[in-house]
C-alpha positions in Angstrom: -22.0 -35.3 -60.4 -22.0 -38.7 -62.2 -21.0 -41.5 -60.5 -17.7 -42.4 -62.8 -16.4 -39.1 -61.5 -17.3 -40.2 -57.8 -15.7 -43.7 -58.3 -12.6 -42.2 -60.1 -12.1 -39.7 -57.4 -12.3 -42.4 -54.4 -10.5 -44.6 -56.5 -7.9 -41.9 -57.0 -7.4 -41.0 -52.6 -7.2 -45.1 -52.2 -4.3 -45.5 -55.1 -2.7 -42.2 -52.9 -3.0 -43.7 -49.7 -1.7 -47.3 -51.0 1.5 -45.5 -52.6 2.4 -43.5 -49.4 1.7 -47.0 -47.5 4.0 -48.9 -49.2 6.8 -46.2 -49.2 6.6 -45.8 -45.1 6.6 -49.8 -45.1 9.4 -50.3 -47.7 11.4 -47.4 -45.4 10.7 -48.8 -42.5 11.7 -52.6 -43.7 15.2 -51.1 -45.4 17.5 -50.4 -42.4 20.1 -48.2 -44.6 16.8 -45.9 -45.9 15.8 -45.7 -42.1 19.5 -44.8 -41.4 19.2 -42.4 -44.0 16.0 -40.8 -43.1 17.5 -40.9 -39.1 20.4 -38.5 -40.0 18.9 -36.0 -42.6 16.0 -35.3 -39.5 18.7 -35.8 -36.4 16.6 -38.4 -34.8 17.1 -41.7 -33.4 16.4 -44.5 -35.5 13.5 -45.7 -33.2 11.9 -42.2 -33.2 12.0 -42.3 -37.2 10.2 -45.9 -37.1 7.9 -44.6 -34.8 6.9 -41.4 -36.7 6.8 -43.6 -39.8 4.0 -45.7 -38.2 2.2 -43.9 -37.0 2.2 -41.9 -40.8 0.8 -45.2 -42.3 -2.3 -44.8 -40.4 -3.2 -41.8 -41.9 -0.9 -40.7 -44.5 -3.1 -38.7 -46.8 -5.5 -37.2 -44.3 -9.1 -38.2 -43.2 -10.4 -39.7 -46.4 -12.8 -37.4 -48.9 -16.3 -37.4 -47.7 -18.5 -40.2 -50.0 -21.9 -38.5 -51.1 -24.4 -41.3 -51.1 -27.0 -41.1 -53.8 -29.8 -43.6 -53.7 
C-alpha cells in the first residue's frame, strides 16, 4: 500500500468526521432546526441536544486503524 493511498484514506475519515461535526453543531446552535429535529423524533428539545452531543464525539465510528510503516 503506498503511503498517498494511506494519507488520502485518513485524510478522507477526518474530512467525514469534520462534516458530521459541523452539522450536529450548526443543529444544535439553530433553535428552529433543533425544533425541527425535536418533533420529527417526538423528543424533547433537551433530549435532542443531548443526543446531538454526545454524536459529535464520535460521529463516524472509532477512527480506521493507521498501519505504521517505518
Amino acid at each position: 500500500m503506498s503511503l498517498t493511498i494511506i494519507v488520502s484514506f485518513v485524510c478522507d475519515s477526518e474530512w467525514a468526521v469534520n462534516i458530521q461535526r459541523d452539522s450536529y453543531a450548526s443543529y444544535i446552535g439553530h433553535a428552529p432546526l433543533l425544533s425541527f429535529f425535536a418533533v420529527a423524533e417526538n423528543e424533547s428539545i433537551g433530549r435532542v441536544r443531548y443526543t446531538f452531543m454526545q454524536k459529535m464525539l464520535l460521529p463516524c465510528g472509532k477512527p480506521p486503524d493507521r498501519d505504521q510503516e517505518d
